[in-house]
ZASE-708344 format. One record per residue (C-alpha): residue number from 1; residue in three letters; z, x, y. Coordinates in pm, whole numbers, plus 50000, padded with zeros to 5 digits. Layout:
<rs>
<r keke="NUM" nuza="Ala" pz="Z" px="X" py="Y"/>
...
</rs>
This chain:
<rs>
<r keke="1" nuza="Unk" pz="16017" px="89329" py="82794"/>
<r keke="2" nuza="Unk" pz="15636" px="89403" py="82918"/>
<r keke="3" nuza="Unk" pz="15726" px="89496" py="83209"/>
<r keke="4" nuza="Unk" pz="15988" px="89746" py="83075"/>
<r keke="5" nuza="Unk" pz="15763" px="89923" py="82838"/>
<r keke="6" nuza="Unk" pz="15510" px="89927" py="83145"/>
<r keke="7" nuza="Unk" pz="15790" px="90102" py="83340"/>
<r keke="8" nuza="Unk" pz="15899" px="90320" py="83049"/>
<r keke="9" nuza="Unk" pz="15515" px="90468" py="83024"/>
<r keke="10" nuza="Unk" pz="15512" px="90543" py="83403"/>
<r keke="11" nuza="Unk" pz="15862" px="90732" py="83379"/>
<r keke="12" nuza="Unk" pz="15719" px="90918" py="83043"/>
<r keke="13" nuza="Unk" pz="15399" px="90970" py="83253"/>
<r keke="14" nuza="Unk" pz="15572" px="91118" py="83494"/>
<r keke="15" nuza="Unk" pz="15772" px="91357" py="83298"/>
<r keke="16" nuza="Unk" pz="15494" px="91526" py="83118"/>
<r keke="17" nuza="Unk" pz="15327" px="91568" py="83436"/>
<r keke="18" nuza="Unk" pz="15573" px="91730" py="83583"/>
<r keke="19" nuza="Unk" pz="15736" px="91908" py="83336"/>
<r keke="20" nuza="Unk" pz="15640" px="92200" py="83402"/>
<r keke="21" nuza="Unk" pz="15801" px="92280" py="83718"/>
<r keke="22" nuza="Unk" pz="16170" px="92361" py="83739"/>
<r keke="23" nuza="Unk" pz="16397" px="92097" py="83755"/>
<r keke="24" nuza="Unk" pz="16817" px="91974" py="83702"/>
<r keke="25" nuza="Unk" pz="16942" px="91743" py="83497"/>
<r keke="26" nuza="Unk" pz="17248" px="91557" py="83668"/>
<r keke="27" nuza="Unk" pz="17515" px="91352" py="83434"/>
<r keke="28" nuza="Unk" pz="17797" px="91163" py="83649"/>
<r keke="29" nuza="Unk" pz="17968" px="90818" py="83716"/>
<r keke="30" nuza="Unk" pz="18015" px="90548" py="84046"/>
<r keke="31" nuza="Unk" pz="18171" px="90319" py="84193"/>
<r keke="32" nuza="Unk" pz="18007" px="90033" py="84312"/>
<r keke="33" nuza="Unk" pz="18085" px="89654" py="84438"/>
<r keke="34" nuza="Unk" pz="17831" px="89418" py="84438"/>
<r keke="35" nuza="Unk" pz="17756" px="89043" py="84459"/>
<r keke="36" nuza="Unk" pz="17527" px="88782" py="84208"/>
<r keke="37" nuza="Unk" pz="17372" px="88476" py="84301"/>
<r keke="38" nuza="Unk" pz="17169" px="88237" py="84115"/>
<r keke="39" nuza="Unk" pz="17059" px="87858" py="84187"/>
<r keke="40" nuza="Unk" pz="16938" px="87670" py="83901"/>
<r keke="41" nuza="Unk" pz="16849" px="87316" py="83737"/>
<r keke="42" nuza="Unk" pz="16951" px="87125" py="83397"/>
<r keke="43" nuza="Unk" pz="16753" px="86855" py="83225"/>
<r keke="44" nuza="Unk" pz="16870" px="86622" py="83009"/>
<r keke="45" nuza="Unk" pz="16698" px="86504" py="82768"/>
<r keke="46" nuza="Unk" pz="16879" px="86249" py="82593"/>
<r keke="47" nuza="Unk" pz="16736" px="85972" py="82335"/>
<r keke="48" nuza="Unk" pz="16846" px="85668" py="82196"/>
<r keke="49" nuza="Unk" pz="16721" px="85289" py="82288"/>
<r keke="50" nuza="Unk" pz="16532" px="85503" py="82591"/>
<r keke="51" nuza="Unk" pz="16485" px="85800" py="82664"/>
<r keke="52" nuza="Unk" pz="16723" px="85998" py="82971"/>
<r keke="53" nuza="Unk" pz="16593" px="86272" py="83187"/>
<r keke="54" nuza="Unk" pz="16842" px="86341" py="83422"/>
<r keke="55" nuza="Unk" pz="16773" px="86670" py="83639"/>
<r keke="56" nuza="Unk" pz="17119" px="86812" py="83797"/>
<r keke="57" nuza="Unk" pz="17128" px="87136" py="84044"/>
<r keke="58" nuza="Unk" pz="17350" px="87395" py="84101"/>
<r keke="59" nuza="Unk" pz="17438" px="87726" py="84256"/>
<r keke="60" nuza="Unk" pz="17680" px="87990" py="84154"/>
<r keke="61" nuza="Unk" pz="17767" px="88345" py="84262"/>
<r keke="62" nuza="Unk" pz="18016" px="88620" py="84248"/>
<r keke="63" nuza="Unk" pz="18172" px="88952" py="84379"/>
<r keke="64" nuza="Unk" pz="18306" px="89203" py="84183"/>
<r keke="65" nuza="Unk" pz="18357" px="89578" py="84172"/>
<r keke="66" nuza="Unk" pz="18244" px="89814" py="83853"/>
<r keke="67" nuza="Unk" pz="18181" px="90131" py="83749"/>
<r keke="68" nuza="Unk" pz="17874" px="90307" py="83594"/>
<r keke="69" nuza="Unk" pz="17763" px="90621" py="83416"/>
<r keke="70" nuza="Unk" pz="17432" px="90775" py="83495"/>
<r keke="71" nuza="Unk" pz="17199" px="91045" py="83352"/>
<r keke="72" nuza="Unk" pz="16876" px="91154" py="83526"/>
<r keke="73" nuza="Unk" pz="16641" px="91458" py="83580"/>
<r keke="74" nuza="Unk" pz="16558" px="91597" py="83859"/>
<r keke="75" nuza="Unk" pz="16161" px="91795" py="83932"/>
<r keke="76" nuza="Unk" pz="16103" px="92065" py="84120"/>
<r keke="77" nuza="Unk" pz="16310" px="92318" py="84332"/>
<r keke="78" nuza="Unk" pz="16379" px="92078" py="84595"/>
<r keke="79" nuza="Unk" pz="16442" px="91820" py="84388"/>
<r keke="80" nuza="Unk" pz="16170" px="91576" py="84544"/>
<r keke="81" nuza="Unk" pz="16118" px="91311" py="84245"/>
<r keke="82" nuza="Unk" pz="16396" px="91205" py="84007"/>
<r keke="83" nuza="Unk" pz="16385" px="91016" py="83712"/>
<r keke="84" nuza="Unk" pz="16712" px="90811" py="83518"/>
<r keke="85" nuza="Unk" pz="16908" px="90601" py="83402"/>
<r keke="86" nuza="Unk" pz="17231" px="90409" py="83472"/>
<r keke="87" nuza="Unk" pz="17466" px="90194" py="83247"/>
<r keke="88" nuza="Unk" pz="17685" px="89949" py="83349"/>
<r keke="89" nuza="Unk" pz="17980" px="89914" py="83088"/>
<r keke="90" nuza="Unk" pz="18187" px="89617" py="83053"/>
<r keke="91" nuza="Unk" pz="18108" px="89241" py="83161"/>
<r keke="92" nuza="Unk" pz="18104" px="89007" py="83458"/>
<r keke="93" nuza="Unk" pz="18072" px="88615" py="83498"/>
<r keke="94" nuza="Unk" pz="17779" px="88515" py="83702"/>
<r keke="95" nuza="Unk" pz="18043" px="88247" py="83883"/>
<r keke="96" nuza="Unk" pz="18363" px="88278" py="84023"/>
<r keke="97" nuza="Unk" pz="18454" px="87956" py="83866"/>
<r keke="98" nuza="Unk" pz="18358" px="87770" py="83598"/>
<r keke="99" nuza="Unk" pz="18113" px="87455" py="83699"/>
<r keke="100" nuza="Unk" pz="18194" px="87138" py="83541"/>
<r keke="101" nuza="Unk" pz="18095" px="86791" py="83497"/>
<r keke="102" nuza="Unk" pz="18244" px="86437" py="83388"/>
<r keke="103" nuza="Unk" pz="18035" px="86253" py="83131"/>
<r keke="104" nuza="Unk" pz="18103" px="85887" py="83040"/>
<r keke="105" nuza="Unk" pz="18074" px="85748" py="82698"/>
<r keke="106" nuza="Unk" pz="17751" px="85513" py="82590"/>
<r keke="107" nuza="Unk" pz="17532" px="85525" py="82808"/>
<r keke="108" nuza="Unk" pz="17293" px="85326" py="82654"/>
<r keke="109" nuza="Unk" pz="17380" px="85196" py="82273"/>
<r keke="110" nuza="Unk" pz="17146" px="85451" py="82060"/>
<r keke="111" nuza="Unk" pz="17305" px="85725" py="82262"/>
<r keke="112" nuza="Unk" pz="17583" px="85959" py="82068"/>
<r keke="113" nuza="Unk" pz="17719" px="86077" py="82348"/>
<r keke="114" nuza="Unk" pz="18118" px="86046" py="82425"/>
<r keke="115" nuza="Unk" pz="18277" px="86064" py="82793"/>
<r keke="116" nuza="Unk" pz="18440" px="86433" py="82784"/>
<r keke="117" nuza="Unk" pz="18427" px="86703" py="83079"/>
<r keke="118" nuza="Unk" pz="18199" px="86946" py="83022"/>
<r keke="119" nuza="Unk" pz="18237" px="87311" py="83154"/>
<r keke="120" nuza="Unk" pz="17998" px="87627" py="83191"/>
<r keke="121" nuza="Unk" pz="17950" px="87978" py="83337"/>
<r keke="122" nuza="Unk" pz="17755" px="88261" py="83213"/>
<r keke="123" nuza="Unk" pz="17829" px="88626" py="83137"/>
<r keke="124" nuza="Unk" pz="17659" px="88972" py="83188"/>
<r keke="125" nuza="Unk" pz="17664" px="89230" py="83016"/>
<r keke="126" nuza="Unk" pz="17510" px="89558" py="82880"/>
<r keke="127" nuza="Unk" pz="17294" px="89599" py="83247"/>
<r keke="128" nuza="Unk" pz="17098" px="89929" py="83203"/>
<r keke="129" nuza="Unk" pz="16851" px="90044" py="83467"/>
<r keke="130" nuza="Unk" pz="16582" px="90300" py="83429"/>
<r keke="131" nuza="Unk" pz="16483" px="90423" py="83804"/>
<r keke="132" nuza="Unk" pz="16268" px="90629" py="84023"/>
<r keke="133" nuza="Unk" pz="16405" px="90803" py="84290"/>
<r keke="134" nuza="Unk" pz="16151" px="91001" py="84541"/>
<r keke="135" nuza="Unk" pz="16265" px="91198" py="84858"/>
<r keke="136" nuza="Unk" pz="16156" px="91123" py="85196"/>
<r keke="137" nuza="Unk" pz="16350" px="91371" py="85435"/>
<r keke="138" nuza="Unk" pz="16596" px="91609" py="85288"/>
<r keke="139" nuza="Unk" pz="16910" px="91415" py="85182"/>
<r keke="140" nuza="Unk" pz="16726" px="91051" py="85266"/>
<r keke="141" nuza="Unk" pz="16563" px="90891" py="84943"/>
<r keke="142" nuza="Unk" pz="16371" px="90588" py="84824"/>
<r keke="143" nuza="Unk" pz="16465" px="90395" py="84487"/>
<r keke="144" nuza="Unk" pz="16294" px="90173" py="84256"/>
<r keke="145" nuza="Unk" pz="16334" px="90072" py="83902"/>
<r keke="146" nuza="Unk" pz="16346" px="89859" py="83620"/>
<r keke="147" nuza="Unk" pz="16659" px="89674" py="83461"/>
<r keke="148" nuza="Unk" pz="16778" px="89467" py="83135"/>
<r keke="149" nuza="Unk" pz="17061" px="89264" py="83122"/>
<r keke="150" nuza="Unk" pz="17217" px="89015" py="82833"/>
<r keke="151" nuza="Unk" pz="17341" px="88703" py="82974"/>
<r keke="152" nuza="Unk" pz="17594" px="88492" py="82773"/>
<r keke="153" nuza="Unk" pz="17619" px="88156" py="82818"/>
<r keke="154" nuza="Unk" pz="18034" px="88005" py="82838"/>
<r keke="155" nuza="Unk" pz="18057" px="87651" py="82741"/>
<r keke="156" nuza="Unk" pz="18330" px="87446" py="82653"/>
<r keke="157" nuza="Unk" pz="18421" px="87079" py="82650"/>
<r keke="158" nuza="Unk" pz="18667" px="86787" py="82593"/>
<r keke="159" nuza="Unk" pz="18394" px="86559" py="82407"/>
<r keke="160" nuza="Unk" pz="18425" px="86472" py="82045"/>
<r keke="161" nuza="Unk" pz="18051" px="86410" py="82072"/>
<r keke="162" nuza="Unk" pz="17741" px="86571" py="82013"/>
<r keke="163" nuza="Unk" pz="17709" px="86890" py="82243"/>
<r keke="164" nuza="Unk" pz="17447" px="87109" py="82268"/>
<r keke="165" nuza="Unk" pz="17495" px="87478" py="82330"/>
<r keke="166" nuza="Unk" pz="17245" px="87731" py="82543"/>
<r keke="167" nuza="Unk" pz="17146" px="88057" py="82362"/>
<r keke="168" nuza="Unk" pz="17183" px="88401" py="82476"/>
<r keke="169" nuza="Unk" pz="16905" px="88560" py="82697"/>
<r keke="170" nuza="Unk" pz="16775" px="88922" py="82788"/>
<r keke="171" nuza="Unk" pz="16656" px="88944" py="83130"/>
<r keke="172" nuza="Unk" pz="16437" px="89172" py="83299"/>
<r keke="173" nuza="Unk" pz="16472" px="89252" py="83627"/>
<r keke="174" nuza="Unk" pz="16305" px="89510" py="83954"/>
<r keke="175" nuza="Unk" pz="16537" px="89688" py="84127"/>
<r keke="176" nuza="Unk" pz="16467" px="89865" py="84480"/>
<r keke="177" nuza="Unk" pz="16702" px="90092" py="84711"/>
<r keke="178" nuza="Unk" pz="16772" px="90301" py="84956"/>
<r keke="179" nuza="Unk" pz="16972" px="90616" py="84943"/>
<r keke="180" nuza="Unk" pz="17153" px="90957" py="85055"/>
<r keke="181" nuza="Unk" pz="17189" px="91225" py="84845"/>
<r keke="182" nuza="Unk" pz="17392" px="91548" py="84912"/>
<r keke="183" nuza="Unk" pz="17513" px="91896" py="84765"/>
<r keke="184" nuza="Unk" pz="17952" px="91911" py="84754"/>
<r keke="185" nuza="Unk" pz="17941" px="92285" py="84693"/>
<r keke="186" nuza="Unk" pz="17860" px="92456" py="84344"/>
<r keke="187" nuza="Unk" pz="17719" px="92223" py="84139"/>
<r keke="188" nuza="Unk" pz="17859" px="91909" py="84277"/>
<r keke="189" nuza="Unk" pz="17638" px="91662" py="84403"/>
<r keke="190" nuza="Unk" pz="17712" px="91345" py="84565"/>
<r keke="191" nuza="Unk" pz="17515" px="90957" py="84624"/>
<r keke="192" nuza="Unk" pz="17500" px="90685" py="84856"/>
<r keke="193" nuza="Unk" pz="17285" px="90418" py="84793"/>
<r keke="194" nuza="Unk" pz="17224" px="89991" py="84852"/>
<r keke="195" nuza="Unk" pz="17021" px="89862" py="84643"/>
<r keke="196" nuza="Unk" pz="16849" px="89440" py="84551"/>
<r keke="197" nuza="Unk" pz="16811" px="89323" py="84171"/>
<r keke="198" nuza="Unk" pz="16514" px="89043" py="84158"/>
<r keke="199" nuza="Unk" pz="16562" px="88908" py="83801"/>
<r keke="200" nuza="Unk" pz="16321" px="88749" py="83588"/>
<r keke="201" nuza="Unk" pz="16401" px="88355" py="83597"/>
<r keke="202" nuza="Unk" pz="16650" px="88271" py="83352"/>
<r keke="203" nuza="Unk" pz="16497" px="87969" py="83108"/>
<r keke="204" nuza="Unk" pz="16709" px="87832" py="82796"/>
<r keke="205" nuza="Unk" pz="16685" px="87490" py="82578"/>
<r keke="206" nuza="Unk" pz="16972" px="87341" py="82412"/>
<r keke="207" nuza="Unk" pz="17052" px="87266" py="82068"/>
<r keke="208" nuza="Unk" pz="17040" px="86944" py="82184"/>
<r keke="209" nuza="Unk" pz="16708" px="86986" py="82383"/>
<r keke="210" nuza="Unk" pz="16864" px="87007" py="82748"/>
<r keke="211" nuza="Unk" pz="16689" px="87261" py="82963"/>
<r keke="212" nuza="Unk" pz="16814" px="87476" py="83231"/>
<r keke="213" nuza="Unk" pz="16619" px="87758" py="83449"/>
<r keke="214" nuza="Unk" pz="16800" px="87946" py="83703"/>
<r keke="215" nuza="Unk" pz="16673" px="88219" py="83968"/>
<r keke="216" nuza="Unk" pz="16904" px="88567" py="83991"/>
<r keke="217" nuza="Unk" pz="16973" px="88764" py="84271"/>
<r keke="218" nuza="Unk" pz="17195" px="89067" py="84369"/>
<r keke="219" nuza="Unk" pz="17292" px="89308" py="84600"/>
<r keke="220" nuza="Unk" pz="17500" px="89647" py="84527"/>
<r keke="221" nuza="Unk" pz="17600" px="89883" py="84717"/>
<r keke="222" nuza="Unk" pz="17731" px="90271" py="84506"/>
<r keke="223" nuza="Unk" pz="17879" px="90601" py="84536"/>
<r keke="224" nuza="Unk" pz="17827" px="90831" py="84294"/>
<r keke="225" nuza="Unk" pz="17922" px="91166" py="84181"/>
<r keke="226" nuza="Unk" pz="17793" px="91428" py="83950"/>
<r keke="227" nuza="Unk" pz="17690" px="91767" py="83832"/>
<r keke="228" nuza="Unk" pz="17388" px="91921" py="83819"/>
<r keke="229" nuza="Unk" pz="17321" px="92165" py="83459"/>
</rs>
């Protein structure tokens, strides 16, 4: 969250400084298809007559198409520097598939544990960016921003045993991108932009103690369309 209040007093920065000169304000939605990756590790941490740490790696990813609604102001006559903000409604699992493992029962005799299959995948949801866009030729821009997203964690199991479950987690996350950006008549406008999301590494304990960290990537690529008031 540092770094978005960091961001937030750039963009406010920004805006008084440039108040003053005549600008739009643009309200529209897109369409976008994208793709998440992450590679992570769990450790175990298990005690009983000794103590367990087991350390198991993974990798996950998706592809999916959404939609998002987006608000931002635009400085100037020609529109040189924009500042705004985009909101992804709805939700998305991080995997196309649930991972899963097979546990066996007493592992060592102080241990609680029962054999079961275990299953996971994580959620996201509520992904709002806050971004920067600044013109280098005439329809051709540059992007960068800041982003938040919730991730929910999806467990289940077959074990009568003791399980422990991950919490939920608010990521940060720097966004950069590349656009084109062009007038449909009137007050139409339209976008075309890729863009990379580097999130902040995802780190959760257990109830039960069991850690897991994870690294988050993904690409997008969007076109938009809106109108300029």
């Amino acid at each position: 969250m540092k770094k978005l209040r960091i961001l937030l007093s750039f963009f406010l920065g920004a805006f008084l400084f440039t108040s003053v000169q005549a600008g739009s304000i643009g309200l529209g939605i897109s369409g976008n298809v994208g793709t998440i990756s992450a590679e992570g590790t769990e450790t175990e941490a298990s005690s009983g007559s000794e103590t367990e740490n087991s350390v198991r790696t993974a990798t996950a990813g998706n592809n999916f198409a959404f939609g998002t609604a987006f608000l931002e102001y635009n400085f100037g006559d020609s529109e040189i520097f924009t500042l705004g903000v985009d909101y992804v409604p709805g939700t998305a699992d991080v995997n196309n598939k649930n991972l899963s493992r097979t546990d066996t029962a007493n592992r060592d005799s102080g241990n609680n544990d029962q054999s079961g299959t275990y299953t996971a995948n994580a959620e996201i949801s509520d992904h709002i960016t806050y971004y920067a866009e600044v013109k280098v030729t005439e329809a051709f821009y540059v992007k960068a921003g800041m982003a938040t997203v919730d991730i929910k964690t999806k467990d289940t199991t077959t074990s009568s045993g003791t399980v422990g479950n991950y919490p939920d987690v608010t990521l940060d996350a720097f966004t950069y991108g590349l656009g084109v950006k062009g007038d449909l008549g009137g007050s139409l406008f339209y976008k075309v932009e890729g863009t990379y999301v580097d999130y902040d590494t995802f780190s959760a304990t257990s109830t039960t103690s069991n850690k897991v960290t994870a690294n988050l990537d993904g690409y997008n690529g969007k076109l938009a369309i809106g109108m300029k008031f």
